[in-house]
N, C-alpha and C positions, 0 to 999 in steps of 0.2 A: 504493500500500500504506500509505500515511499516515493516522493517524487526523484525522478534520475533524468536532469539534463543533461544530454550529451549532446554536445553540440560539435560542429566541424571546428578545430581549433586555429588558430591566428594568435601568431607568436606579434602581439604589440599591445598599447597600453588600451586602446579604442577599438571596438568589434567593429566591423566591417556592416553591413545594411546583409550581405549574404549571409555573414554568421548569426547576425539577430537574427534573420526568416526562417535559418537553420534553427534556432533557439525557440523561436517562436512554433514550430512541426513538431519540436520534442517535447515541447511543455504541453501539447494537445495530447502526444502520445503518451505522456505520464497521465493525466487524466482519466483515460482511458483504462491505462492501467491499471492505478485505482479502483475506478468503478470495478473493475472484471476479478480483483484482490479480494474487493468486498462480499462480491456476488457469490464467487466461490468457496470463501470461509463462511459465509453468513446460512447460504442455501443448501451447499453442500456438504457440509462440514457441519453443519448444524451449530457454530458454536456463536455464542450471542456477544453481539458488540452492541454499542450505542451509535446505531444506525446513524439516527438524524444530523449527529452530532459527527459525524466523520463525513457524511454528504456535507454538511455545512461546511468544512475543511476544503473541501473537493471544491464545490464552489468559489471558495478565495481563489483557488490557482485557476477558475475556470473563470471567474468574472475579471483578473488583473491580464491575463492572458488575452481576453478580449482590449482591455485598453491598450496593451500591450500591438495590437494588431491594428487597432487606429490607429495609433502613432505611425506605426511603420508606414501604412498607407499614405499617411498625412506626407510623411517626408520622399516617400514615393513618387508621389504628385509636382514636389515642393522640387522635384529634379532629381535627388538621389538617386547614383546607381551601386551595382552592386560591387565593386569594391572602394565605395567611396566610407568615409570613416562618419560612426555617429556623429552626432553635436557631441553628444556626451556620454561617460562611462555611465553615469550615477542610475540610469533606467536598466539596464541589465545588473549592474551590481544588488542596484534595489528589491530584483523580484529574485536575486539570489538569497538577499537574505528571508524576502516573504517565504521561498520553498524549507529554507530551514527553519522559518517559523512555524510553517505547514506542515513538514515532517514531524517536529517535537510535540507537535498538539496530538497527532493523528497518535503517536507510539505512546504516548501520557494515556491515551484511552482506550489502549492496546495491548496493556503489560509493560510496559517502557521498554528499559532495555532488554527483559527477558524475551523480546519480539526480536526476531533475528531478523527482519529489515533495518535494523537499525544502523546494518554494517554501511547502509545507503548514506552515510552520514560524510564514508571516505570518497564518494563520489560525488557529492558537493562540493567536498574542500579540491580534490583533482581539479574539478573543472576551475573554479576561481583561482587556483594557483596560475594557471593557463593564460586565462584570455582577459582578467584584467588585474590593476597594479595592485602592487602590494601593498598598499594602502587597506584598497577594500579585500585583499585577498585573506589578513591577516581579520580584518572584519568579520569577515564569513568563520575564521578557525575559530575568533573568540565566539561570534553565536553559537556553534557549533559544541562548543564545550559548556557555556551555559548551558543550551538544551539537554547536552549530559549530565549533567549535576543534577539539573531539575529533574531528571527521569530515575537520578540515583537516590533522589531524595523521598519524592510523590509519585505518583504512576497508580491508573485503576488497573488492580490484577483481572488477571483472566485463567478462570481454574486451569486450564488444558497446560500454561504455560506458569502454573507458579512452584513453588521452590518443593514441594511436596511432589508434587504431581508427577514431578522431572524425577525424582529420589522414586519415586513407585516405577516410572516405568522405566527406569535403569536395572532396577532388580528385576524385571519383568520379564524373561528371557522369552515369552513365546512373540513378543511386540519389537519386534525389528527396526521397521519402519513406523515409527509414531509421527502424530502432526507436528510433534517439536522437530524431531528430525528431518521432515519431508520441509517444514517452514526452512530450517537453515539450508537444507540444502539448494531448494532453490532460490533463495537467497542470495547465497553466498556466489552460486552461479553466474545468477545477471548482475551480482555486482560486478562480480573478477573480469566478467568479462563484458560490462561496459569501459572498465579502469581501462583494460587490455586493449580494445578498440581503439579511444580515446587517446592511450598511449601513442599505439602506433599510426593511427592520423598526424601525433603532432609530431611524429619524429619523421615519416612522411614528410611532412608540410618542414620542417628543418633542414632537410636533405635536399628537398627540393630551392628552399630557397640559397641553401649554397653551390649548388649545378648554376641559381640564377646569376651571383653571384662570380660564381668563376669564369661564365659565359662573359657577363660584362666587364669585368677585368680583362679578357682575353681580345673583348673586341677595344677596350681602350689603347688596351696595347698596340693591336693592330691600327686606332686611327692613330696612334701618334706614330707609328712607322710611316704611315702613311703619311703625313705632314712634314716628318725628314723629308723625307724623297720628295713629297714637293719642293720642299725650300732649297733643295740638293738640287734639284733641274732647272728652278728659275734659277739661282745661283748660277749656274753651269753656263746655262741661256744665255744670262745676264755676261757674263764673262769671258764669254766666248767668243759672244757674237760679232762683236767689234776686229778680235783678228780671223776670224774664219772671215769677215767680205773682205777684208786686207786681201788677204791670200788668193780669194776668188777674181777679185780686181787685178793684182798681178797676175796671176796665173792666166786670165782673158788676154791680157796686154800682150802675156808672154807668147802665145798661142799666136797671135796676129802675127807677131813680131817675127817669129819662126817664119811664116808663112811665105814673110816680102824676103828673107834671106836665104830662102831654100834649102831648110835646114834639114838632118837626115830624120826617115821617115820615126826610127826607133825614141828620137828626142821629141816628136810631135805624139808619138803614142804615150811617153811618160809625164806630159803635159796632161795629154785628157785624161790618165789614169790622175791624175792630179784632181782636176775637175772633179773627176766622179767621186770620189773619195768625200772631198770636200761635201758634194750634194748626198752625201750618207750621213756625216756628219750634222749634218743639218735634219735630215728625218730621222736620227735616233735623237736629237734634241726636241725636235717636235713632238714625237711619241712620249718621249718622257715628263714634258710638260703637262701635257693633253691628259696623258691616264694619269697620271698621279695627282692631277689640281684639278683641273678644271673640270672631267667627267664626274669627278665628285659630286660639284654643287649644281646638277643640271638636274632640271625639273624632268617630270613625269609626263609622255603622250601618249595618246593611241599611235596602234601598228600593228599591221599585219603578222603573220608569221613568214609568208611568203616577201613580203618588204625589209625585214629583217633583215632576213636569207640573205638577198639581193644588195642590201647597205650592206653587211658583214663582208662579200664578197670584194668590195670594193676597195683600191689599196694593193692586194696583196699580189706579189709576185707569181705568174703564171697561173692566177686563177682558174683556165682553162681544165686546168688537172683538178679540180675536185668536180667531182659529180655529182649534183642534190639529187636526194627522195625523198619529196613532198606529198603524198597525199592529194590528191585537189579539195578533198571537202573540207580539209582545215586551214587551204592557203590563207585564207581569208578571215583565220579565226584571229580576232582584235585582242591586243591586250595592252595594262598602263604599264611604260617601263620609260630607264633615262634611255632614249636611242643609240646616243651616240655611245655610251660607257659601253652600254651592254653591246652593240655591233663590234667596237674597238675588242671588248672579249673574245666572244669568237675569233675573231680576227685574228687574234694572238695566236687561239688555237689550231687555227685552219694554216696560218703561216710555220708553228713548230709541227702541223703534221705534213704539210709539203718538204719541209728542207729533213724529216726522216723519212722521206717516201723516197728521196733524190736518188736514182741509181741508177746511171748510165748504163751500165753494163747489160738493164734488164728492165726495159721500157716498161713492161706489164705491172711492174711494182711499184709505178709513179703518183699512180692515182689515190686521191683520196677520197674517200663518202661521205657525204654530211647526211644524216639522216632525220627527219625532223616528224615529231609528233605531237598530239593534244591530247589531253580528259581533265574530267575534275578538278579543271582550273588551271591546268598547269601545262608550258609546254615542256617536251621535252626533245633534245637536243644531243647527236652523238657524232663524233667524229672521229672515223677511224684510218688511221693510217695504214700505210704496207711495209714500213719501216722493218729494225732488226728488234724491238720491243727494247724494253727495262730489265734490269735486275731488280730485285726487291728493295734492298738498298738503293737504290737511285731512286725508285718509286715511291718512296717515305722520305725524300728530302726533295723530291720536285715542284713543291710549288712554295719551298726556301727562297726568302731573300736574295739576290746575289749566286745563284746555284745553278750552272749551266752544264751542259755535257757538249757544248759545241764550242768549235774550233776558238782559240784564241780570237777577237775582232769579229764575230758573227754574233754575238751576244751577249748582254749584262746578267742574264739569268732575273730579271723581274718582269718579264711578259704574262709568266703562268701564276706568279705570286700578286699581281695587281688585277688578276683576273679572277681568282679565287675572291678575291676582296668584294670586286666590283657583285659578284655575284651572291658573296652573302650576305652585303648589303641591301639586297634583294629579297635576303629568306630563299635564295635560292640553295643548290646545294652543286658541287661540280666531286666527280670521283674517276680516276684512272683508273682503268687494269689492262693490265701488262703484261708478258713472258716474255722473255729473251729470243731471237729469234720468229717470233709471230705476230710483231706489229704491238700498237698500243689504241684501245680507246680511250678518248676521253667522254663523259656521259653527262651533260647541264640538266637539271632542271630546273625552271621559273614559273613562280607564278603568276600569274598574269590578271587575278581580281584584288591584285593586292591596294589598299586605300594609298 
C-alpha cells in the first residue's frame, strides 16, 4: 500500500518537464496500487483495516497528483518542452515529502512498522537523493525518520501482524507461507527491484552523459584542429602569394625572352615545367584555404543527388575514368547540405581513388565507380577504386592529420582528414574497407532532412 515513485532519473538540481510527466504516470500508478493492496488484503485476505481512513490517504496522493497535472499542463501551454528545466524544484520536492507523509499515515493504521511495506520508505529516500538537491534531499531523510519514530512509538496493530501472532506462527511448523511472510516477500521484491531499476536508469543516464561528453571534447578538438589549418593556409596564402606572382612574372618574361633568342628546346621545357609547378602551387593553396575556412561557415541548400554527383565531378583530374551508378528515380531526390564543403569531399575522394587506380601497365584497372543511393533520409555514397588496397595499419591512421602514403610533392595527407570533418559535421558518417591487393572502398552516408 506504499506509494513508490520511480521516476526516469536526471543527474541535476531541477527535473526536466519529461521527468515531472514521468513522475507524474508513477504517482497514478502508485495509486493504483494502493487501491488493488487494499482490495486484496481487505476482500481476500479477509483481514480488517480502516477502510475509509486509508481511501482518505489514497485521495491526498490522488487529489495533489491532479494539481500536480494542471501545472504541468499550464507550463505546457506556457511553451515548455520536454527537456527544458522546471521554474522550480520546491513542487516535486513538495509532493515528495506529501508521499512520505502519505506512507507514514497509511502504515500508522497498518501495524506501523511491523507492515513490511514499510521497507518503501528506502525508495523514497533513492529517489530524492537522485533528482533533486541536497537540501530537500536531506529533507525527505529527516521526514523519513520522523515517520519512523512515530511508527516506533504509536501504530494501530493489526492481529495477523502483531508480536504474538508472529511468535505463534514461527513455532507453527505446518504454516510455511503465512500472510507475514507472503507480505515481506512481496514487498521486499518490488522494493529491490524498483531500487535496482532506478539504479540502473541513473547509471545509464551517467554513462550516457559521458559518451556525450567525450563526443564533445572530441569534436572540440577536432574544430580547433581545424582553425590551425585555417590560420596555417591563410598564413601560407598570405605569404606566399606575393613571391609565387614574382616568380610567375619572371618566369612569363623568361619564357618570351627565350623565344626572341632561340634558345635550346630542353631550356624552354624547364621554363614551362616552371610554370606549371608554380600553377600547382597555387591550387594546393587554394584547396587549402577553401576546405579548411571557408566551407566551414557556408550555409545550407537544396540539391539534387544527381547535381551533387555532377559538382563533385568537377575539378578533378581525368574525370572521364570514374563511372557513376545512379538510379534514375532518386537522381532527383533533394536534400539540405553546405554544396560546396560536401562536393569538395567527395572530390577528395574520387581524386585519392583515381591516383590508386593509376596503372599504366593495365588500363582495365583505371577506373573508378561512384555509386550512389537513397532511403530513410539519407543518401548514401560509395566509391570504389581498382587500386593495390591498404594494410590494416594504414587503414587506422588514414584519415590522420598530415598522413599520406603518396609520393613525396603529391600530397599533404589532409584531403581524407578534412573530409571526415566536413562530413560529421553533417551527422554524416564516412568508413573505408580495404585489403591489400583488392582495391579500397570508401562508403558516405548523409543525411539529407537534417534542420
Amino acid at each position: 500500500m506504499a506509494l513508490a515513485p520511480l521516476i526516469h532519473p536526471k543527474v541535476n538540481a531541477r527535473p526536466t518537464l519529461d521527468t515531472a510527466i514521468w513522475f507524474l504516470q508513477l504517482r497514478w500508478v502508485a495509486v493504483a496500487g494502493q487501491l488493488l493492496t487494499m482490495s486484496v488484503v481487505v476482500w481476500a485476505l479477509g483481514i480488517t483495516l480502516p477502510v475509509v481512513e486509508l481511501l482518505t490517504l489514497v485521495g491526498v496522493t490522488a487529489a495533489t497528483n491532479t494539481a500536480y497535472w494542471l501545472w504541468l499542463r499550464h507550463l505546457r501551454r506556457g511553451g515548455l518542452s520536454g527537456n527544458d528545466r522546471l521554474p522550480g524544484e520546491h513542487v516535486v520536492s513538495g509532493l515528495m515529502l506529501s508521499d512520505i507523509a502519505v506512507l507514514t499515515g497509511m502504515l500508522y493504521l497498518s501495524a506501523g512498522i511491523a507492515n513490511p511495506f514499510a521497507l518503501f520508505y528506502f525508495v523514497n529516500i533513492a529517489v530524492a537523493g537522485a533528482i533533486v538537491t541536497p537540501a530537500w534531499a536531506w529533507a525527505v531523510w529527516l521526514a523519513t525518520v520522523a515517520g519512523v519514530t512515530l511508527l516506533q512509538v504509536r501504530a494501530m496493530p493489526i492481529d495477523l501482524l502483531s508480536s504474538a501472532s508472529l511468535e505463534a506462527t514461527a513455532t507453527d511448523s505446518q504454516s510455511i507461507w503465512t500472510v507475514p511472510k507472503l507480505g515481506f516477500l512481496v514487498s521486499f521484491a518490488a522494493c529491490s527491484g524498483i531500487i535496482t531499476y532506478f539504479i540502473a536508469m541513473l547509471t545509464g543516464e551517467l554513462r550516457q552523459r559521458e559518451r556525450d561528453l567525450q563526443d564533445a571534447e572530441d569534436a572540440r578538438i577536432r574544430n580547433r584542429q581545424l582553425e590551425g589549418l585555417a590560420t596555417l593556409a591563410a598564413g601560407a596564402a598570405h605569404e606566399l602569394a606575393s613571391p609565387l606572382s614574382t616568380i610567375a612574372v619572371v618566369a612569363k618574361e623568361l619564357s618570351r625572352a627565350l623565344d626572341k633568342h632561340q634558345a635550346p628546346a630542353s631550356t624552354k621545357q624547364d621554363v614551362v615545367l616552371i610554370r606549371s609547378e608554380l600553377d600547382q602551387c597555387r591550387q594546393i593553396l587554394d584547396r587549402m584555404t577553401s576546405a579548411a575556412g571557408e566551407a566551414a561557415g557556408e550555409g545550407l541548400r537544396s540539391i539534387s543527388i544527381g547535381d551533387l554527383i555532377s559538382e563533385s565531378l568537377l575539378g578533378l583530374r581525368q574525370p572521364e575514368r570514374v563511372k557513376v551508378t545512379c538510379p534514375p528515380q532518386i537522381r532527383d531526390v533533394s536534400g539540405m547540405l553546405p554544396v560546396q564543403a560536401i562536393a569538395q569531399a567527395l572530390r577528395n575522394l574520387l581524386q585519392n581513388a583515381l591516383d590508386a587506380s593509376a596503372d599504366q601497365t593495365q588500363p582495365e584497372r583505371q577506373q573508378v565507380d561512384l555509386l550512389a543511393d537513397a532511403d530513410d533520409g539519407h543518401w548514401q555514397l560509395q566509391v570504389v577504386d581498382a587500386g593495390h588496397g591498404m594494410t590494416a595499419e594504414v587503414l587506422e591512421r588514414i584519415v590522420e592529420p598530415f598522413f599520406t602514403t603518396k609520393e613525396p610533392g603529391r600530397g599533404m595527407g589532409l584531403g581524407l582528414y578534412l573530409t571526415q570533418n566536413v562530413i560529421r559535421r553533417l551527422d554524416g558518417e564516412l568508413h573505408f574497407e580495404s585489403q591489400a591487393g583488392r582495391g579500397t572502398t570508401a562508403s558516405v552516408t548523409l543525411p539529407i532532412n537534417r534542420p
